[in-house]
C-alpha positions as a Python dict, from the first residue, in 0.01 Angstrom:
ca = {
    (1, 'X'): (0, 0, 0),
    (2, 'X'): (-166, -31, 348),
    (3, 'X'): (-448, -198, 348),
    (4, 'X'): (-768, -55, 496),
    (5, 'X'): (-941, -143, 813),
    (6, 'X'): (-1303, -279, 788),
    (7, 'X'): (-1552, 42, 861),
    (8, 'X'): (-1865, -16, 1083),
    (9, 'X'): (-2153, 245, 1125),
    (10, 'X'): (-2326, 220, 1421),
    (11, 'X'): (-2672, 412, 1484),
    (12, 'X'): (-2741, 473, 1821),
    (13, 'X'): (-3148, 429, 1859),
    (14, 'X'): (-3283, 433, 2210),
    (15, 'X'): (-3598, 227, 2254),
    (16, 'X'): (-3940, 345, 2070),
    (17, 'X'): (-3680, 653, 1952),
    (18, 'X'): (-3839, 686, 1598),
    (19, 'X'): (-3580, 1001, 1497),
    (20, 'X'): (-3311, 776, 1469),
    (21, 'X'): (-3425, 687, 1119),
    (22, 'X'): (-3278, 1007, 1024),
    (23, 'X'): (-2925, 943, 1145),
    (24, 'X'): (-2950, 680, 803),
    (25, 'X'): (-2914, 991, 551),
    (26, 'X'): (-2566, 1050, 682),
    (27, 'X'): (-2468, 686, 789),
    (28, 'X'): (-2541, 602, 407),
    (29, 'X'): (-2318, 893, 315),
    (30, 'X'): (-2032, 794, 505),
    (31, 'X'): (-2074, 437, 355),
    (32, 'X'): (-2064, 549, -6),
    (33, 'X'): (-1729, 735, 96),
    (34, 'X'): (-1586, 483, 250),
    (35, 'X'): (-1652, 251, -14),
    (36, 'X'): (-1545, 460, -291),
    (37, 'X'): (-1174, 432, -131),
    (38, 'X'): (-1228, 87, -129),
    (39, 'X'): (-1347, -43, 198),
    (40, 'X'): (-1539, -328, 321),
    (41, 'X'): (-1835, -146, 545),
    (42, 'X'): (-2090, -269, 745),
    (43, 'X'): (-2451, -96, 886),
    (44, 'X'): (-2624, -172, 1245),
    (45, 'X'): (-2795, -39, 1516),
    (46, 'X'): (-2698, -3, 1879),
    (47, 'X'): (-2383, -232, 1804),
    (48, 'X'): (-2020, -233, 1781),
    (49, 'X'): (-1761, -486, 1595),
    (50, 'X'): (-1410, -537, 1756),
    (51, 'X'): (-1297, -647, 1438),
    (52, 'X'): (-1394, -303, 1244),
    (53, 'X'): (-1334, 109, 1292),
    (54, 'X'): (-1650, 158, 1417),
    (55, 'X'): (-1812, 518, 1342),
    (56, 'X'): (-2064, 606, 1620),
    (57, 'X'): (-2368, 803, 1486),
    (58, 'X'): (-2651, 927, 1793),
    (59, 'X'): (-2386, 952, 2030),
    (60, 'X'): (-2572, 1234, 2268),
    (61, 'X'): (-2870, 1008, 2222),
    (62, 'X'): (-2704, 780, 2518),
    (63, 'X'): (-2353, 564, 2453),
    (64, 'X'): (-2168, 386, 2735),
    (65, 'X'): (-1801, 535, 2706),
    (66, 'X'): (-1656, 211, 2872),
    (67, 'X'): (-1704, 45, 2510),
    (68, 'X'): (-1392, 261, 2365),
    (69, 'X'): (-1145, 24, 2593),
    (70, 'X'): (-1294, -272, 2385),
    (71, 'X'): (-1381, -125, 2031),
    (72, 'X'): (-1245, 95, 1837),
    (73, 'X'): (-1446, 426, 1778),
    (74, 'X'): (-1472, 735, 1610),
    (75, 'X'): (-1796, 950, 1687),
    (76, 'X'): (-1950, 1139, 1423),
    (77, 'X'): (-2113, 1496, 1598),
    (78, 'X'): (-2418, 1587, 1398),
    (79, 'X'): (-2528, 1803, 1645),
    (80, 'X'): (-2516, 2215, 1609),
    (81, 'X'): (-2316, 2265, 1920),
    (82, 'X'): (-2205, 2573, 2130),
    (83, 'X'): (-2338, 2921, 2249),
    (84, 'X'): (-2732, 2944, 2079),
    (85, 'X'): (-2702, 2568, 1937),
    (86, 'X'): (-2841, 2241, 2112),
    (87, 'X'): (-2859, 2128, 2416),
    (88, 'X'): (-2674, 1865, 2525),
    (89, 'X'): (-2578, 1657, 2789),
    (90, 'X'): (-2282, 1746, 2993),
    (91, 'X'): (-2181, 1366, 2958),
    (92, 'X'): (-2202, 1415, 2549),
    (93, 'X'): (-1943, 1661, 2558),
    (94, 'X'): (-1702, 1502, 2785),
    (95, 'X'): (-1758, 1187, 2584),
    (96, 'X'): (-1661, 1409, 2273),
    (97, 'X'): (-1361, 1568, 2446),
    (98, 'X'): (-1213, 1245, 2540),
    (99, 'X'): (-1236, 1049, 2160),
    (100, 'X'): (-1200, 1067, 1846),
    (101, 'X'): (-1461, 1287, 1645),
    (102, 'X'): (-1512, 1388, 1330),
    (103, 'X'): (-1778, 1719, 1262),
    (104, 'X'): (-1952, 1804, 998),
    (105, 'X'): (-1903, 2167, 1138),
    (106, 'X'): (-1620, 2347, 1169),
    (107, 'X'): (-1774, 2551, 1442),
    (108, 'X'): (-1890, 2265, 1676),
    (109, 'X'): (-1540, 2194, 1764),
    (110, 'X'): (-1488, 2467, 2029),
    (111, 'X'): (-1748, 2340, 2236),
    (112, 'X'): (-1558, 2066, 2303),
    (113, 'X'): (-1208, 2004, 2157),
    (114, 'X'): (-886, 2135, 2284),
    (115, 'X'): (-706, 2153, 1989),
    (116, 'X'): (-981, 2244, 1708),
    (117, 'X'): (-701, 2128, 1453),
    (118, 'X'): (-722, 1742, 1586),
    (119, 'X'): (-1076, 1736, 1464),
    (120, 'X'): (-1139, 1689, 1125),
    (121, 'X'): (-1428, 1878, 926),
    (122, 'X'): (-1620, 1585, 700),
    (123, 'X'): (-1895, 1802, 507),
    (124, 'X'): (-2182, 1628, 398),
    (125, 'X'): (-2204, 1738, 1),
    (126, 'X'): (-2344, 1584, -293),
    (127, 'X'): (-2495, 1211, -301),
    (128, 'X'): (-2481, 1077, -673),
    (129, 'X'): (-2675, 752, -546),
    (130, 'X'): (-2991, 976, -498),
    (131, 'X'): (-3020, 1082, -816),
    (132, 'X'): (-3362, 925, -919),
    (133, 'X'): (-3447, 771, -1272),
    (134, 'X'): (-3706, 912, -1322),
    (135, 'X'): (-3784, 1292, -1212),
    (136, 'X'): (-4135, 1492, -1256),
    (137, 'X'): (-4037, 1820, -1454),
    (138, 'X'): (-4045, 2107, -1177),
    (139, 'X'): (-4329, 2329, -1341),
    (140, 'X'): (-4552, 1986, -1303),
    (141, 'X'): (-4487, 1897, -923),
    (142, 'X'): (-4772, 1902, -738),
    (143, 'X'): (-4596, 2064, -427),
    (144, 'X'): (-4502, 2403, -435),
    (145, 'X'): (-4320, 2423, -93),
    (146, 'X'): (-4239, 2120, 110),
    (147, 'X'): (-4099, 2206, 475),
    (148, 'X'): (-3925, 1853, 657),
    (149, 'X'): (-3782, 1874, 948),
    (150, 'X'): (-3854, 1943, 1328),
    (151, 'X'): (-4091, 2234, 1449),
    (152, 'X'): (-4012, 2484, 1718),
    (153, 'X'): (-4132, 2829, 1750),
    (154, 'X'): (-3846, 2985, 1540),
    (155, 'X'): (-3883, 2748, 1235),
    (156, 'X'): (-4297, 2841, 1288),
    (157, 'X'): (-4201, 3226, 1252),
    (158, 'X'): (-4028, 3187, 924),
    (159, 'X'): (-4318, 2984, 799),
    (160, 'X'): (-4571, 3145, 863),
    (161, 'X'): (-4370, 3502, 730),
    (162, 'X'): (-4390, 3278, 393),
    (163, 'X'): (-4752, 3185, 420),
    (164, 'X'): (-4867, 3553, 486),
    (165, 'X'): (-4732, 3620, 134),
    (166, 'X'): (-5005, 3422, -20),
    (167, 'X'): (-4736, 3060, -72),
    (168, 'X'): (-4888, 2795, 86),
    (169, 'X'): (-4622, 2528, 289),
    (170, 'X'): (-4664, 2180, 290),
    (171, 'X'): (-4535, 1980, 590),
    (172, 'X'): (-4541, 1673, 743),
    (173, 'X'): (-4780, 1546, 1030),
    (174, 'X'): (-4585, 1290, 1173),
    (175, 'X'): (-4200, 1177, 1163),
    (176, 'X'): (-4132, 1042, 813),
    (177, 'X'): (-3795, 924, 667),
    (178, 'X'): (-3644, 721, 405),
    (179, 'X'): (-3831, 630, 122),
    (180, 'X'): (-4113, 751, 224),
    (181, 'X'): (-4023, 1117, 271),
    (182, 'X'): (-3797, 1129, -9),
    (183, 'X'): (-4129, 1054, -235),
    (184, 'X'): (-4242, 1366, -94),
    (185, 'X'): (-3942, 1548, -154),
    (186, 'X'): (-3960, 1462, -556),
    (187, 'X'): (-4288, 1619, -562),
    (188, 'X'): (-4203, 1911, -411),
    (189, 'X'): (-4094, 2246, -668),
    (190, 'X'): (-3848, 2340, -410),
    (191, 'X'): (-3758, 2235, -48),
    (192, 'X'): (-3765, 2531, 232),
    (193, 'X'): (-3506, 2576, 512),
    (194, 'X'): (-3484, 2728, 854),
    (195, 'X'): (-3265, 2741, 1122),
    (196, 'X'): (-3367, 2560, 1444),
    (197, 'X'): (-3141, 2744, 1684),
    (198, 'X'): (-3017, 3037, 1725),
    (199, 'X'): (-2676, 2977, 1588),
    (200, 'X'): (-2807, 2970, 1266),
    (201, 'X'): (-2574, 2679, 1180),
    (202, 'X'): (-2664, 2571, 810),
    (203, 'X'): (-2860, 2277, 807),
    (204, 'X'): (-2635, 2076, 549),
    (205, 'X'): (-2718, 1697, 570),
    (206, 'X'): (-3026, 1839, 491),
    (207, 'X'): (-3005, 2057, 234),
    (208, 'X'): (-2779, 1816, 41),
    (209, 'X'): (-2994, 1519, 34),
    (210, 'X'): (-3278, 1696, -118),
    (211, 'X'): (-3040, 1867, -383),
    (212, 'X'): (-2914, 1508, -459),
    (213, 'X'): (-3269, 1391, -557),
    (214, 'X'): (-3259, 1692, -777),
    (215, 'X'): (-3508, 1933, -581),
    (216, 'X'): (-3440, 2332, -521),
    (217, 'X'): (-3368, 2423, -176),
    (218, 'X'): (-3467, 2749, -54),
    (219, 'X'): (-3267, 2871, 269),
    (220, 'X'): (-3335, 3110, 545),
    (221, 'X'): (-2988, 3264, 603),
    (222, 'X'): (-2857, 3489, 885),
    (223, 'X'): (-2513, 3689, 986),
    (224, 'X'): (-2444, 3325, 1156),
    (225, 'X'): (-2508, 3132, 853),
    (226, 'X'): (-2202, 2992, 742),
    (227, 'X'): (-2233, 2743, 463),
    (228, 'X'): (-1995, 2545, 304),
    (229, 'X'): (-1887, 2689, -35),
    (230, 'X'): (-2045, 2420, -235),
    (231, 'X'): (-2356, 2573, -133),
    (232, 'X'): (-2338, 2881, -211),
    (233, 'X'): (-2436, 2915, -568),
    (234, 'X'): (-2623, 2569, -556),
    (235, 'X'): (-2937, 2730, -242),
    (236, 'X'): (-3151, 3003, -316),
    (237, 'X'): (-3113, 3213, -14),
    (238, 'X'): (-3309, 3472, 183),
    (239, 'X'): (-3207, 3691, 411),
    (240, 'X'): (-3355, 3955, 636),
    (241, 'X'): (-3643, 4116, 467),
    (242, 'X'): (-3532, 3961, 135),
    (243, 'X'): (-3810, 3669, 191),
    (244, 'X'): (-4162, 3957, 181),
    (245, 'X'): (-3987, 4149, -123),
}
């Protein structure tokens, strides 16, 4: 039996870049997999090993491409990518279309792969280390709606569609992560989604990491919206003019 290399996760955090915290939900994901088939793996910021597979998170955050001739590297896209998705740096893509990737969308790939085939989907599903030990029954939660997540104008429509029915949306005033928003999200009766873009692309990392702590999601969804099967029966989705009735 062939013996595994040793797995490095690498966060890329520019300076006084506070978002980066958030890049630790899925860097913690890929840790738990990689352990589970056995391998030794190792967590930092803004640093490779040449002794390890290093998986690059942040990438279109800034990454000097010259490091692939002296570490190994495969870069993780988080990023909703494409016609109506994020924008990104030309030097992102190129960086993307000259390594190895892995997505967590199979849609991203177009943007910047050749062969769609050599990149391979890694969907971010269920998380049995957030399961809590202690949970606050549902009916006694003392947040009906809890929103996390970045605000633009499109995410503010769908809100405020759910406020005017009378629901009342709690959000955060400043970034949180960890811990600290996770508290948040046991308190919360269910957890509300929307798309940030256009593309509708479903917001999985997401969605899974509050279903993992045992909290309801409910999901805008579109004619774009293209979840990954687990998801289906597990979100309580709205779509259209599904969300006033």
């Amino acid at each position: 039996m062939s013996q595994l290399p040793e797995i490095h996760l690498c966060i890329q955090q520019p300076v006084g870049y506070v978002h980066s915290l958030g890049l630790l939900d899925q860097a913690r994901y890929f840790r738990y997999q990689a352990q589970r088939l056995g391998a030794t793996v190792s967590l930092a910021k803004n640093r490779l090993r040449h002794d390890a597979l290093n998986f690059v998170f942040g990438a279109h955050l800034g990454f000097d491409a010259a490091q692939r001739e002296r570490h190994s590297c495969i870069f993780v896209n988080l990023e909703q990518l494409g016609e109506g998705g994020a924008k990104v740096s030309a030097d992102y893509l190129k960086l993307l279309a000259s390594s190895a990737v892995v997505d967590y969308d199979a849609d991203n790939r177009a943007a910047y792969a050749t062969s769609i085939d050599d990149v391979p989907v890694v969907p971010l599903l269920h998380a049995p280390y957030l399961t809590p030990t202690e949970t606050i029954p549902l009916e006694d939660r003392p947040i009906d709606l809890l929103f996390i997540g970045s605000m633009n104008e499109r995410r503010r429509a769908w809100l405020d569609r759910i406020e005017a029915t009378g629901l009342s949306v709690a959000m955060f005033d400043s970034a949180l992560y960890g811990p600290e928003r996770d508290q948040f999200i046991l308190q919360a009766k269910a957890v509300v989604n929307a798309h940030f873009y256009e593309s509708s692309r479903f917001e999985q990392a997401r969605v899974a990491h509050c279903l993992s702590l045992g909290t309801p999601v409910i999901s805008e969804r579109t004619a774009q919206t293209l979840p990954h099967p687990a998801f289906e029966d597990s979100v309580f989705w709205l779509e259209g003019e599904q969300l006033e009735q």
